[in-house]
ZAVEX-239303 format. One record per residue (C-alpha): residue number from 1; residue in one letter; chain; z, x, y. Coordinates in Angstrom, 2 decimals. Example, Ala and Ser with C-alpha at 12.3 -4.5 7.8 and 13.67 -1.06 7.14 Angstrom:
BEGIN
1; a; A; 7.80; 12.30; -4.50
2; s; A; 7.14; 13.67; -1.06
***
This chain:
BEGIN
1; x; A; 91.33; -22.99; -87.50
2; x; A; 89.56; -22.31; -83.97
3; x; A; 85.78; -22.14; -83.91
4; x; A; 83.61; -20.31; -81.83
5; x; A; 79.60; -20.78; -81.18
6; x; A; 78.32; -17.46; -81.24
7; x; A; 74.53; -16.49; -79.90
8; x; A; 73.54; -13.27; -80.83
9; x; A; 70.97; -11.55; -77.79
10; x; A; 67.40; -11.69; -78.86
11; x; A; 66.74; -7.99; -79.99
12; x; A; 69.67; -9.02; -82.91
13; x; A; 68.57; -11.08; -85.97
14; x; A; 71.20; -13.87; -86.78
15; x; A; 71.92; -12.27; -90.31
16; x; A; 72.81; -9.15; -88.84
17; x; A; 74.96; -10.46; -86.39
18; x; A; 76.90; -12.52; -89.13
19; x; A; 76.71; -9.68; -91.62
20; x; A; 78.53; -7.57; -88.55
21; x; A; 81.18; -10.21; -87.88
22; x; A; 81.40; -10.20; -91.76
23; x; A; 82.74; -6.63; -91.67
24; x; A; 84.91; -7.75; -89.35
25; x; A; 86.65; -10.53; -91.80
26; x; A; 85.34; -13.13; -89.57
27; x; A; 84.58; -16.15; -91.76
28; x; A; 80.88; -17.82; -92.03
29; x; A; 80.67; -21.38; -91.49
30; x; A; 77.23; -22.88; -91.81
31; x; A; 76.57; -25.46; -89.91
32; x; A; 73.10; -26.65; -89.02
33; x; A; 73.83; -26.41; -84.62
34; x; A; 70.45; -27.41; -82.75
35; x; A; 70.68; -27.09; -79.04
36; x; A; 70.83; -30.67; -77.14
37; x; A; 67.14; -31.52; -76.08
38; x; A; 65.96; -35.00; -74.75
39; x; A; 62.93; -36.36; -76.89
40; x; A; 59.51; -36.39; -74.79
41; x; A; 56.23; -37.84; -76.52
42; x; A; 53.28; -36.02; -76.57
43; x; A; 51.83; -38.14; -74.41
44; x; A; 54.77; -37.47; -71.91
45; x; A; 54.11; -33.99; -72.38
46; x; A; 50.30; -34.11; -71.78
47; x; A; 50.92; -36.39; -68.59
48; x; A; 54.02; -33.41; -67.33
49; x; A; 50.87; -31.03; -68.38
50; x; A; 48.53; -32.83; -65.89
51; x; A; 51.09; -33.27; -63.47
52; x; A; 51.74; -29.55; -63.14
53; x; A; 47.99; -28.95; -63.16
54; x; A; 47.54; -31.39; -59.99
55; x; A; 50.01; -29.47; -57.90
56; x; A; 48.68; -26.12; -58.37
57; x; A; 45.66; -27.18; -56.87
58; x; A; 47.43; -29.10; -54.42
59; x; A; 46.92; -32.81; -55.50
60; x; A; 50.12; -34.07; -54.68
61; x; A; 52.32; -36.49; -52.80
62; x; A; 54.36; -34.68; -50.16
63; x; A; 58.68; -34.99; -50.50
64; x; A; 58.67; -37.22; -47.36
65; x; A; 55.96; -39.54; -48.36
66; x; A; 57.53; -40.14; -51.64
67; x; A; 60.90; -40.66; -49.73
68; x; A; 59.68; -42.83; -47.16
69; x; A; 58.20; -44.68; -50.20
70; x; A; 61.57; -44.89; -51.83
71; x; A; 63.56; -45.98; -48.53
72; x; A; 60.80; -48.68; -48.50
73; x; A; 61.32; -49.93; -51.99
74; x; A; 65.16; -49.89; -52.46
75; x; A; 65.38; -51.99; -48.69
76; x; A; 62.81; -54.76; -50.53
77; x; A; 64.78; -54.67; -53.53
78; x; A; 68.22; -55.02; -51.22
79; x; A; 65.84; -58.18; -49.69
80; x; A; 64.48; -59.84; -52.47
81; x; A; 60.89; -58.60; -51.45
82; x; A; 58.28; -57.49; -53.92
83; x; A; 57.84; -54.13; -54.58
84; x; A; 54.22; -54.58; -55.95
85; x; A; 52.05; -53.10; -53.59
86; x; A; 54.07; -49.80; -53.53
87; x; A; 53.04; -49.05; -57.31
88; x; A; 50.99; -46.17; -57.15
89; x; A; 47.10; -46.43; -57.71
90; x; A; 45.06; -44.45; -60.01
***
């Protein structure tokens, strides 16, 4: 027996697409399938939320600062240097 995932496009309800494949002596096989999703808390959420918020009005760190930053950190790290001070500061 093969199986095949089928998503029906949005203007076609799921029973009528398996009601169509039906006619078609295609065989139904429930199976609860949930698309793969990673688990984020709310408070992740509200701090993504606030994140986005900052940056459309601009409140953010520029790409090279935050690389610099990183360069900085993973050369103390190779070093056996603390990496406390570069812990950002509310």
């Amino acid at each position: 027996m093969s199986t095949l995932i089928i998503k029906p496009p949005k203007h076609l309800s799921l029973e009528k697409a398996k009601a169509a494949l039906e006619n078609l002596d295609f065989e139904i096989v429930t199976n609860e399938y949930t698309e793969p999703y990673a688990k984020v808390s709310e408070a992740e959420l509200r701090s993504i939320d606030e994140g986005l918020e900052e940056a459309k009005k601009g409140v953010f760190i520029p790409h090279n600062e935050v690389m610099k930053g990183l360069r900085e950190l993973i050369e103390n790290w190779k070093n056996g240097r603390s990496n406390d001070y570069l812990v950002a500061k509310s």
